[in-house]
C-alpha positions as CSV (number, residue, x, y, z in Angstrom):
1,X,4.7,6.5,12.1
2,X,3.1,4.8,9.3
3,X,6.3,6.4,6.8
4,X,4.6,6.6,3.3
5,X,1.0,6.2,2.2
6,X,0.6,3.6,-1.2
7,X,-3.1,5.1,-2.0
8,X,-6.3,5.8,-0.4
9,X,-9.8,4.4,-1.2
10,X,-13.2,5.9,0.4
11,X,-16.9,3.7,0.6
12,X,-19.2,5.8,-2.1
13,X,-21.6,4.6,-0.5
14,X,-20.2,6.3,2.9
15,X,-17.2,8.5,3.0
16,X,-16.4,8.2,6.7
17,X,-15.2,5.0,5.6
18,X,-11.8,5.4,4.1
19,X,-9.1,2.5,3.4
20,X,-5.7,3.8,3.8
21,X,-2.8,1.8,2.1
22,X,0.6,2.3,5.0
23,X,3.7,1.3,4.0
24,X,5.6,1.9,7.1
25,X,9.2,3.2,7.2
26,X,11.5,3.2,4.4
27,X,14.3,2.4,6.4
28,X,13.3,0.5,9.4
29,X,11.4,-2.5,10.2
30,X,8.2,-1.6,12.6
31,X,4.4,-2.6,12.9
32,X,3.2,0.4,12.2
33,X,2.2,-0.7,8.2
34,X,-0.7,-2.4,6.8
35,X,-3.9,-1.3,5.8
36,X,-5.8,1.5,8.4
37,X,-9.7,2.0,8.3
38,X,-11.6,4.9,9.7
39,X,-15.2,4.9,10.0
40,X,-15.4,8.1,11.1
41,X,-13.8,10.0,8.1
42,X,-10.8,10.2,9.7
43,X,-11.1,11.1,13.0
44,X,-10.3,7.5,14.2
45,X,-8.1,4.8,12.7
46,X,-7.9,1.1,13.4
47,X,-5.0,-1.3,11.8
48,X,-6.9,-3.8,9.7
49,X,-4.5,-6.1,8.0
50,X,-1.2,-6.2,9.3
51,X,1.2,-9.1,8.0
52,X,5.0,-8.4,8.7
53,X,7.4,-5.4,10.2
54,X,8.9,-5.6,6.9
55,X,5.3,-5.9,4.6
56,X,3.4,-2.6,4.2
57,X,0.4,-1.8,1.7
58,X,0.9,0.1,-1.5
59,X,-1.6,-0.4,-3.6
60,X,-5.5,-0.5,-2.5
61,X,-9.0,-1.4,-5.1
62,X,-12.3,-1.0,-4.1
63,X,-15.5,-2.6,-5.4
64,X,-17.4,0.5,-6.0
65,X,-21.2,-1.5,-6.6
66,X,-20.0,-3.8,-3.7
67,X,-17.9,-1.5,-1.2
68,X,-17.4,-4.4,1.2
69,X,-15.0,-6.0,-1.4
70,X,-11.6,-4.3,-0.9
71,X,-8.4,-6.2,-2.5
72,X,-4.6,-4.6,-0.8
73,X,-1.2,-5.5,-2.7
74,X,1.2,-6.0,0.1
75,X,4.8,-5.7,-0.9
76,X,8.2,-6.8,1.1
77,X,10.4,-3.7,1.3
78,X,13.5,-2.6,3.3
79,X,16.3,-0.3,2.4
80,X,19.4,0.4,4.4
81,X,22.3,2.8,3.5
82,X,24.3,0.7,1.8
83,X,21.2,-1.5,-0.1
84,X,17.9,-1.8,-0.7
85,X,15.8,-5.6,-0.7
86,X,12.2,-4.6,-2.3
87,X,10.9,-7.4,-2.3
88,X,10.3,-11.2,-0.5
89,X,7.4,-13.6,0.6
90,X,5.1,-11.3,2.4
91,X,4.3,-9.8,-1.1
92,X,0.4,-10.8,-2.1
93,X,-2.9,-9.9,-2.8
94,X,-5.0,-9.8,0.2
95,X,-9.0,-9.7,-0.2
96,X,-12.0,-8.9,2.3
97,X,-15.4,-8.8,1.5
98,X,-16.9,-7.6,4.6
99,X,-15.5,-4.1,5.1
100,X,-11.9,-4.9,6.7
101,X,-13.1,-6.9,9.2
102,X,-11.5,-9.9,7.9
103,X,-8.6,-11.2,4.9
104,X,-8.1,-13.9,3.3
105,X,-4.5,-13.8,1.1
106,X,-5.3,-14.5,-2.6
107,X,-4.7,-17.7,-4.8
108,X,-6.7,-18.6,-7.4
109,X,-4.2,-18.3,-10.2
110,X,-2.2,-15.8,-8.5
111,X,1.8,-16.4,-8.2
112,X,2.8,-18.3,-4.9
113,X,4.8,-15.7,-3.0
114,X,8.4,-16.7,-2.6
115,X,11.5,-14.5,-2.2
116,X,11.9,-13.2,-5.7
117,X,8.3,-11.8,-4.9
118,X,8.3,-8.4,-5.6
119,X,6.0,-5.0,-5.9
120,X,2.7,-5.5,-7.1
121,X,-0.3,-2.8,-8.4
122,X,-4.2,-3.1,-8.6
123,X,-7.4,-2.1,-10.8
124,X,-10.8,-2.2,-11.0
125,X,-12.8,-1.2,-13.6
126,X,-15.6,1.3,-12.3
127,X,-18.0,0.4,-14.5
128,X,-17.6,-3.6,-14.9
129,X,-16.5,-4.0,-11.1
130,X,-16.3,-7.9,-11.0
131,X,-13.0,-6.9,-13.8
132,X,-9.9,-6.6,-12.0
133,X,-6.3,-6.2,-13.2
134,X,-3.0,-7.2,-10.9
135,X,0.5,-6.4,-12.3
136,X,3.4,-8.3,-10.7
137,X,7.2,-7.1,-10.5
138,X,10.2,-9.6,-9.4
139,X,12.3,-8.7,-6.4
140,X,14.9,-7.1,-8.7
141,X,12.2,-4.8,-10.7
142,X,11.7,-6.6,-13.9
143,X,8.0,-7.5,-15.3
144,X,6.8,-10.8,-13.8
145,X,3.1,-10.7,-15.2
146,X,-0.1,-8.9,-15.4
147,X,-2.9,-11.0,-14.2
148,X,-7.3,-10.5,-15.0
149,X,-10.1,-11.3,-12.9
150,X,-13.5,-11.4,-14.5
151,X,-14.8,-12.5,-10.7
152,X,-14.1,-9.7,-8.4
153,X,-10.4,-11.0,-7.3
154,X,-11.5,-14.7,-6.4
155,X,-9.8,-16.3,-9.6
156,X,-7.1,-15.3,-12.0
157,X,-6.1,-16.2,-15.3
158,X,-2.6,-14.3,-16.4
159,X,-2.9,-12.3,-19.8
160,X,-1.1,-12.8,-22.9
161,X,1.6,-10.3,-21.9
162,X,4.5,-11.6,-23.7
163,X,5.3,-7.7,-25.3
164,X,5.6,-6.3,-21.6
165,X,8.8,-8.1,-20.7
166,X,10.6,-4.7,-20.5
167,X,8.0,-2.5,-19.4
168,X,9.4,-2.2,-16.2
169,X,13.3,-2.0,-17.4
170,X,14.5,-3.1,-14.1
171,X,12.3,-0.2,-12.4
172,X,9.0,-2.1,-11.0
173,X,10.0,-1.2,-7.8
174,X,9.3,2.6,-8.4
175,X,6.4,2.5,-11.4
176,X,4.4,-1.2,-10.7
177,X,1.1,0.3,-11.7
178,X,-2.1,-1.1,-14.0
179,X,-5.2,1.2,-15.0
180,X,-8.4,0.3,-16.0
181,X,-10.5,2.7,-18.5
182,X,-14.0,3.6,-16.6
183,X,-16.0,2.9,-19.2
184,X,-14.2,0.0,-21.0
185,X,-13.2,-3.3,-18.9
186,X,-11.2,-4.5,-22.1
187,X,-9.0,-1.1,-22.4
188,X,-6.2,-1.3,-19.9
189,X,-2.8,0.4,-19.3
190,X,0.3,-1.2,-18.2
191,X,2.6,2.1,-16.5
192,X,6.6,1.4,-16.7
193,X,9.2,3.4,-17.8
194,X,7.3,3.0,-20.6
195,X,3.3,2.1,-20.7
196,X,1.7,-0.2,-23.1
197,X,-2.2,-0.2,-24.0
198,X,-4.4,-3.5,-24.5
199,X,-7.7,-2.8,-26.2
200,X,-9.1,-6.5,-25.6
201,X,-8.6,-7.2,-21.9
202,X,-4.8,-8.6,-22.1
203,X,-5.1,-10.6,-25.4
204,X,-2.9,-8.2,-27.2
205,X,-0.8,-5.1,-26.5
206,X,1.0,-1.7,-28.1
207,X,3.4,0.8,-27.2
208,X,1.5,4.0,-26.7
209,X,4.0,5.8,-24.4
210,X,5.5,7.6,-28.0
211,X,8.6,7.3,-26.5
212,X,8.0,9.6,-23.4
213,X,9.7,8.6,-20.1
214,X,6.6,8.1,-18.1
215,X,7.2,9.2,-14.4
């Protein structure tokens, strides 16, 4: 019943402990969304963050040095036949830093959810883990921002991402993701219907998508 799964992340440090990112029903409100931990690789689940019947989880990070530390994206989404409202207040960052147990929502620089809210996508970057991307969507599926933490999600400061204004060409909804490069915090990758490369953490940005349609 939890309708579509936004990502999985397991503890490397103990892979019966898996994070599970539940975005509930496309086309019905219900309580079965949030984020679902197991600590017993699967066999077992418990509903760890729950916010809304119309706010599931699509997006999940992990601290990989720090497994504790696990940040969720929760987005605001309902379609019916004859529209579809992605997006509202109940879309935010949500952190924990003790293994699910407990959230806190995420300010620190981060926008104020409000109802042109919309889908948003996280990173970390494995080897630099206190380096964390967030990339925001309005409720209509244009860009809204792509945000950096150099503290492990407990400030922001948003990028200079002026040439990503039509990444998302009205589609954030469907794309709405940021990657990290293992190896190298500063190299990150903004995926829309195009996707756009920074080699510098945010500071500046270039088309790399050649002109291929992305998805």
């Amino acid at each position: 019943d939890v309708g579509s799964i936004g990502r999985m992340v397991v503890d490397p440090s103990d892979p019966q402990r898996i994070f599970v990112a539940a975005m509930g029903h496309l086309w019905q409100a219900g309580p079965e969304r949030g984020v679902y931990r197991t600590e017993d690789g699967g066999a077992t689940w418990e509903q760890v963050l729950y916010v809304g019947d119309t706010v599931g989880c699509v997006d999940l990070i992990m601290r990989p040095d720090q497994p504790g530390i696990v940040l969720a994206a929760m987005w605001d989404r309902l379609r019916q036949p004859e529209a579809y409202d992605y997006g509202g207040p109940g879309c935010a960052v949500w952190r924990t830093a003790d293994g699910g147990d407990s959230w806190t929502q995420v300010g620190g620089g981060l926008p104020t959810p409000g109802n042109d809210s919309g889908r948003i996508g996280l990173a970390v970057c494995q080897n630099q883990s206190t380096r964390m991307y967030a990339v925001y969507a309005d409720r209509t599926g244009y860009f809204d921002g792509l945000y950096r933490s150099d503290d492990a999600g407990l400030s922001w400061t948003r990028t200079n991402d002026g040439a990503l204004g039509g990444v998302f060409a009205s589609y954030g909804w469907w794309f709405g993701n940021v990657r990290c490069h293992p190896d190298q915090p500063g190299t990150v990758f903004v995926l829309g219907l195009d996707y756009y490369r920074s080699l510098n953490g945010g500071s500046s940005w270039s088309e790399v998508s050649g002109g291929m349609h992305v998805d």
